[in-house]
N, C-alpha and C positions, 0 to 999 in steps of 0.2 A: 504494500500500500504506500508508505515511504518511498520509493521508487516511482511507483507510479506520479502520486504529487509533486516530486522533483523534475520529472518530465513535464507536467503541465507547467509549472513555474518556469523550467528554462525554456519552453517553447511562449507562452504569453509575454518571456524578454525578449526574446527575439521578433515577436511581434510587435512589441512596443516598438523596439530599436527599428525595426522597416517601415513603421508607420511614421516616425520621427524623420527615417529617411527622406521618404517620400513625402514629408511635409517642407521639409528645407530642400528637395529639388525642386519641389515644386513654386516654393517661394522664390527659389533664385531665377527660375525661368518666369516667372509675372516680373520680378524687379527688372529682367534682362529685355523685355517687353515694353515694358514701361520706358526704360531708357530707349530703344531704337525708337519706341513711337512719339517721345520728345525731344529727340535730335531735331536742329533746325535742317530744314529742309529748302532748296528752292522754290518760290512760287511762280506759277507758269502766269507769261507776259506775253504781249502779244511779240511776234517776232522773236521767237527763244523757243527753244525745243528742248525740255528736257529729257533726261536718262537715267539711270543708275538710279532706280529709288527715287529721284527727282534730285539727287545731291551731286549733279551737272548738269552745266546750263552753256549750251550753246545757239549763238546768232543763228539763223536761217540764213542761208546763199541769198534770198531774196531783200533780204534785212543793210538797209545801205545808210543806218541812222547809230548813233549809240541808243541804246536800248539799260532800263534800270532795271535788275531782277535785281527783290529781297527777298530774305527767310520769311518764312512763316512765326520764325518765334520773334518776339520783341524782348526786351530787356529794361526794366522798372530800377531795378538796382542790383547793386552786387558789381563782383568784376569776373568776366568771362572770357575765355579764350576761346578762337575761333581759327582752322586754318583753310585757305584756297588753294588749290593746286593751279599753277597756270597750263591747262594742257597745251593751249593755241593760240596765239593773240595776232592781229595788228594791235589793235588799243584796249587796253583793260585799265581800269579803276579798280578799289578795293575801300570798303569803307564800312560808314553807318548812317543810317535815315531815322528820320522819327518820323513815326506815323502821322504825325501832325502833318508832315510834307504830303502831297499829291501827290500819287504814285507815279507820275508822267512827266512832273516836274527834275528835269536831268539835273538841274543843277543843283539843288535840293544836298544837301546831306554834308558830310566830313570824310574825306577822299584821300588818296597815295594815289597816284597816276603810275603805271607798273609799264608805261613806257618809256616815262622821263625822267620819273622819282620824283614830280611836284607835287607838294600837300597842297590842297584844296578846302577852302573853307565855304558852303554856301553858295558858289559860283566863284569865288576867289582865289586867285594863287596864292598864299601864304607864305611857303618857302620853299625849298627844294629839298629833298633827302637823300646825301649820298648811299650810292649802293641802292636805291629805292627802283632801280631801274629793273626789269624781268628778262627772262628769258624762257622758252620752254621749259615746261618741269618742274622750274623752279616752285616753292613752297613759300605762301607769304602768311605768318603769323599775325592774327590781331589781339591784342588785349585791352578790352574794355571796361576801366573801373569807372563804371555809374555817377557813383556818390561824387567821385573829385574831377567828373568829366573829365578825364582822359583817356585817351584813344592810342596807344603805342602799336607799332611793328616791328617784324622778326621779321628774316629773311634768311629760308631755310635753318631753321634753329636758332642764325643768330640775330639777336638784337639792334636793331638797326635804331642810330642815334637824332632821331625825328619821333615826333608825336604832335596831334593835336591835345589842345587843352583845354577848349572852351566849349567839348563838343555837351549838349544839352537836351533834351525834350522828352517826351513823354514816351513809353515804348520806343527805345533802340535797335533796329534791325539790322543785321549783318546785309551788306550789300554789294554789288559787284556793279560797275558798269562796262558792258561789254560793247565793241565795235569788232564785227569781225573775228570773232575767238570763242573761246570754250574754256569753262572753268569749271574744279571740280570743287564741293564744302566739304569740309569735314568737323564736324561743331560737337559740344560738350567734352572738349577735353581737358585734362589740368591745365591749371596754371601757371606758366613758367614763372621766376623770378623778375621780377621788374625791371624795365633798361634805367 
């Protein structure tokens, strides 16, 4: 009888212990869910064709204008990293919009121009940023802290010594302006340390 009862006990452990399992696989693939389904994503613009998920955003052949694609996520506060791949460019931008802007309005928002390297404020050239300039492939980092409006970039990992600093409004949107090119997002990743 002892034996027998010992058997039920170590079998109701190991059922405990598989049910435990399957509670925390199960929670890691909802949390793993949750995160792909709050990645920012591109949103489709007229003349932009997306792919991948919607996290590349490329001109149409027939598209002979800059064209503004933003994320779908906006940004209230906090500070966030965000990186674009440049797969293709003649002209690309890299930046942020506040929803406040009209999504049509080109000149609207706080920009790195990844042909020339000029920061952009608003329609404004601001200054210029060495190294700011792209090429194929290359990887441009952004980091947005909300609270002290500022807007910094990385290029390919490193830290590139230009930032806006005045950038402001309500929901912050990761943004690209494309002419001619194809960019890919890749959004919610840590933090680097600050330039």
């Amino acid at each position: 009888m002892e034996q027998a009862q010992h058997k039920i006990k170590q079998w109701q452990q190991q059922v405990q212990q598989r049910r435990e399992q399957v509670e925390k696989e199960t929670e890691t693939r909802r949390a793993e869910a949750h995160r792909l389904a709050c990645l920012p994503k591109w949103v489709l613009k007229f003349g932009i064709e997306l792919s991948n998920n919607s996290w590349t955003a490329s001109t149409l052949p027939s598209t002979t204008s800059w064209t503004v694609v933003r994320c779908n996520t906006g940004y209230d506060s906090g500070v966030h990293y965000w990186e674009i791949t440049v797969d293709s460019m003649v002209g690309m931008m890299v930046g942020v919009v506040s929803v406040d802007h009209p999504p049509d309005d080109i000149e609207a928002g706080w920009w790195l121009s990844m042909h020339d390297g000029t920061l952009w404020d608003n329609g404004k050239a601001v200054g210029v940023c060495d190294d700011g300039a792209a090429m194929s492939h290359d990887v441009f980092g952004l980091l947005l802290d909300v609270h002290r409006g500022v807007l910094s970039f990385y290029k390919n990992k490193i830290a590139l010594q230009c930032s806006h600093t005045t950038v402001q409004g309500r929901a912050l949107h990761p943004a690209s302006k494309l002419y001619m090119a194809t960019a890919t997002l890749k959004g919610a990743l840590p933090t680097p340390n600050s330039p």
